[in-house]
C-alpha positions as CSV (number, residue, x, y, z in Angstrom):
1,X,-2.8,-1.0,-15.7
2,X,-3.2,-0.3,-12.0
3,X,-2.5,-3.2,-10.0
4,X,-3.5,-3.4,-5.7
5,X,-1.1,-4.9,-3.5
6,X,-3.2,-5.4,0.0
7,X,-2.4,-7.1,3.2
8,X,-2.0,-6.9,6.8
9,X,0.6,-4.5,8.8
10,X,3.8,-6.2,8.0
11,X,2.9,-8.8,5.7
12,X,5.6,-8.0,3.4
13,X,3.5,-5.7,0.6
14,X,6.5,-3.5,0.2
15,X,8.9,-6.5,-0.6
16,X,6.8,-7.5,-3.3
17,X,6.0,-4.6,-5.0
18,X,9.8,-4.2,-5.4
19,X,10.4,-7.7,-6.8
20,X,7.8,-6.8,-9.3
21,X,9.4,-3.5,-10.4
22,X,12.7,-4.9,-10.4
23,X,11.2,-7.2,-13.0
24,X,9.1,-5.5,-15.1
25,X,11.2,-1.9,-15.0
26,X,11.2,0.8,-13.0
27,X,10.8,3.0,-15.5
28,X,7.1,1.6,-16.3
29,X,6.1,1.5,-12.8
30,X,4.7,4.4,-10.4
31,X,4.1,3.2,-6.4
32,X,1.5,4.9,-4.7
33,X,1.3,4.2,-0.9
34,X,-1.6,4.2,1.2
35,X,-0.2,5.7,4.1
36,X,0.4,9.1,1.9
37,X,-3.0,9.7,2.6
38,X,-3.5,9.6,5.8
39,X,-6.0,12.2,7.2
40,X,-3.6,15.7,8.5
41,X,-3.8,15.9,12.4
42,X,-1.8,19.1,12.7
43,X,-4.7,20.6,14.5
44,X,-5.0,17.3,17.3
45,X,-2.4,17.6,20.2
46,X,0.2,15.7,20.1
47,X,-0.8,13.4,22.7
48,X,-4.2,12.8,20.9
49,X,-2.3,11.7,17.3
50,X,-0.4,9.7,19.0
51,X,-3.5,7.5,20.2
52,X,-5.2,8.1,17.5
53,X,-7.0,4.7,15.5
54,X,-5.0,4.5,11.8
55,X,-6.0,1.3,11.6
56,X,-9.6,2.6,10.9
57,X,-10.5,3.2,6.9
58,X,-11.6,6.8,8.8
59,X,-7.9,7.3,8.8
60,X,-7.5,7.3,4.8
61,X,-8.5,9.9,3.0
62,X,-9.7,7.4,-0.1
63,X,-11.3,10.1,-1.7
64,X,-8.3,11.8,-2.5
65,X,-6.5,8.2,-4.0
66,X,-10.1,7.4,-6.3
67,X,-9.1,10.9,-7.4
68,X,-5.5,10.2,-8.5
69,X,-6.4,6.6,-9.7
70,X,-8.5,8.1,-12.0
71,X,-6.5,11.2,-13.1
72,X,-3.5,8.9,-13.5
73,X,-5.6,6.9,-15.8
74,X,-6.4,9.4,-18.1
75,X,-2.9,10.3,-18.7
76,X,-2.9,13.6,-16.1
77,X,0.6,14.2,-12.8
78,X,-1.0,14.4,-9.5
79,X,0.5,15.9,-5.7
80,X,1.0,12.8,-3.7
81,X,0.8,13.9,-0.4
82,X,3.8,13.5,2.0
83,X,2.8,12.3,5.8
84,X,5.4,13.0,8.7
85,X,4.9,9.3,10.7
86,X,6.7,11.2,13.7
87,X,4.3,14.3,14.0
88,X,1.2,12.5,12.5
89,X,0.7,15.4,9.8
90,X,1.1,16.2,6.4
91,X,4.0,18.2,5.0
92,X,3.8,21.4,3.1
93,X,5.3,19.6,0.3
94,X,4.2,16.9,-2.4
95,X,4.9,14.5,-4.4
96,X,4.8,15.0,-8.4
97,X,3.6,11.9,-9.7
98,X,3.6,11.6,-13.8
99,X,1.4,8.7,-15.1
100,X,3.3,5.5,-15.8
101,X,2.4,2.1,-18.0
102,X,1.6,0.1,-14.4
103,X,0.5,2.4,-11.0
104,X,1.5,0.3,-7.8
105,X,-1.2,1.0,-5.2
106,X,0.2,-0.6,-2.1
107,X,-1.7,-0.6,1.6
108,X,-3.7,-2.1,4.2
109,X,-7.6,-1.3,3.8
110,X,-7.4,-0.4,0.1
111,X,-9.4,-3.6,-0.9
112,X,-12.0,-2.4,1.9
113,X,-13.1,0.3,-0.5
114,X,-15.8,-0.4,-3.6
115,X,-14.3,2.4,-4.9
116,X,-11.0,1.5,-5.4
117,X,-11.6,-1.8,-6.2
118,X,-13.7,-0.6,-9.3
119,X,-10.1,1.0,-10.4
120,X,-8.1,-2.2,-10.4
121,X,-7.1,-4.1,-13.0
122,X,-5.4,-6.6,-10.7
123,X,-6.2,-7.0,-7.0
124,X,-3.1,-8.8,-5.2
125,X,-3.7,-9.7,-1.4
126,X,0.0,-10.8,0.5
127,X,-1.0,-13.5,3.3
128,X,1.5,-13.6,6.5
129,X,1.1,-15.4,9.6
130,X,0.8,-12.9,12.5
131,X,3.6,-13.5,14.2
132,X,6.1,-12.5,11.6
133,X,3.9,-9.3,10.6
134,X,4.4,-8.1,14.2
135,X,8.0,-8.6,14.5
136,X,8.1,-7.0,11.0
137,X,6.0,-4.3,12.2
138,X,7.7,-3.0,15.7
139,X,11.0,-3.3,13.7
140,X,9.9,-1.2,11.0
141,X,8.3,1.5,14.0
142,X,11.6,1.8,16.0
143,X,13.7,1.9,13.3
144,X,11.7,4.1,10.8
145,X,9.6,6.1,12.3
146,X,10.5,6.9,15.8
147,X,8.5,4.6,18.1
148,X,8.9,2.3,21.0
149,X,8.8,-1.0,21.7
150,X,5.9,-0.2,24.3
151,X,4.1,1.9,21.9
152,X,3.7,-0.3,19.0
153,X,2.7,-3.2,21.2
154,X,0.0,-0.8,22.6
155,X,-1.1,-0.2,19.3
156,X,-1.0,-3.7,18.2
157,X,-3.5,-4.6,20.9
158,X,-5.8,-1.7,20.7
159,X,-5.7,-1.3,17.2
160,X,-4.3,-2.8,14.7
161,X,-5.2,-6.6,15.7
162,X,-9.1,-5.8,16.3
163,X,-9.2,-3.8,12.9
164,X,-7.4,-6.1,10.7
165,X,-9.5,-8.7,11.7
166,X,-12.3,-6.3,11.0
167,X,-11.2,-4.9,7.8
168,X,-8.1,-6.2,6.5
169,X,-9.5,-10.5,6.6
170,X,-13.0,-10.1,4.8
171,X,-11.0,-7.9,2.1
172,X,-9.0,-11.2,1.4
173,X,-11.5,-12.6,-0.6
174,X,-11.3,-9.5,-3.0
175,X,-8.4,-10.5,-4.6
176,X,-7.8,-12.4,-7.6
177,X,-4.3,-13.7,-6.5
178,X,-3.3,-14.5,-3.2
179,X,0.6,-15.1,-1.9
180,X,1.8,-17.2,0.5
181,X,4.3,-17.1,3.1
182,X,4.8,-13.2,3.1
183,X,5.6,-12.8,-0.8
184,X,8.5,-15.3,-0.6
185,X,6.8,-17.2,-3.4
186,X,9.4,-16.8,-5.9
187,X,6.8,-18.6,-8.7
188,X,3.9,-16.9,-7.6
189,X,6.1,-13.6,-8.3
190,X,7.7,-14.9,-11.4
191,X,3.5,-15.4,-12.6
192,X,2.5,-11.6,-11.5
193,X,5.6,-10.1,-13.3
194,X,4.6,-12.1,-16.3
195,X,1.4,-11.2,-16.2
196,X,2.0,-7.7,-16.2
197,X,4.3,-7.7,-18.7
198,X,2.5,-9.7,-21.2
199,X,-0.5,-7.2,-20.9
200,X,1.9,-4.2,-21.7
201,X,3.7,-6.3,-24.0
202,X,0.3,-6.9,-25.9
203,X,0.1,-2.7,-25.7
204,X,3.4,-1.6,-27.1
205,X,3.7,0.4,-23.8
206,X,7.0,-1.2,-22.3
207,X,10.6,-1.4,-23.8
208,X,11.9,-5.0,-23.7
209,X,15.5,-4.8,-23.9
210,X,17.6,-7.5,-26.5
């Protein structure tokens, strides 16, 4: 099962995909991250990453995540790339992802993409008021990945406003369940981790414990 979680910056996608492992296992869940596959800008100067558009679906290399998706799906490991937020690049290294029961793919433009909306069993869209996905999203800069206030307000302007009302809005109506309130819908949660785990359930693929 390969289930998309989508929604704007700071909408709270990463708090729900957690809920929903912590409920149906971690051990039958793999997470893949859109923002592993953003394109390498080793070879742009510094100052030119920097202002640099990865709000843009130009910015995702989706051909690479079709790729996995479908590798995953017929049982083979694929290198998850590893992206350096402070430098903008790619690190040498990579991820070794093994094939799971349910694959987690988690980010902002995914439901932009035919392609990867051909691969998903369950499309999941997280709908947050703006405000809260900006505070959310200049802590998240400072604290994780080296940024200033100044910056991430520049970017907000430039950026990521005009392309999430661009990309990220019209894909809303891709999804077969939306949530509320930045994922604090505790039923709504309660009826996706159900979900998934009556369809494996219905496999044999997960271990219930007595």
């Amino acid at each position: 099962m390969i289930i998309g979680i989508c929604g704007g910056t700071g909408s709270g996608k990463t708090t729900v995909t957690r809920k929903v492992v912590e409920r149906v296992g971690i051990e039958n869940v793999l997470l893949i991250e859109q923002d592993s596959y953003y394109v390498n800008l080793s070879d742009v100067p510094l100052d030119e990453r920097r202002r640099a558009n990865f709000d843009h679906t130009d910015a995702v290399d989706f051909d690479s995540i079709v790729e996995h998706l479908a590798k995953l799906r017929m049982g083979h490991t694929v290198e998850i790339p590893i992206y350096d937020f402070t430098t903008h690049t790619r690190c040498k290294e990579t991820f070794s992802a093994k094939p799971k029961p349910v694959v987690i793919l988690e980010g902002i433009l995914i439901f932009s993409q035919p392609r990867i909306l051909e691969l998903l069993d369950v499309k999941i869209f997280i709908d947050t008021p703006a405000d809260i996905r900006l505070m959310r999203r200049i802590r998240r800069d400072i604290e994780e990945r080296g940024r200033t206030l100044e910056q991430t307000l520049t970017q907000y302007e430039k950026t990521i406003r005009p392309m999430h009302n661009k990309f990220v809005v019209p894909s809303k109506e891709e999804a077969d369940i939306i949530i509320p309130d930045g994922g604090e819908s505790q039923i709504v949660l309660e009826q996706i981790s159900g979900l998934v785990r009556g369809k494996l359930l219905d496999q044999d693929r997960i271990h219930v414990s007595a």
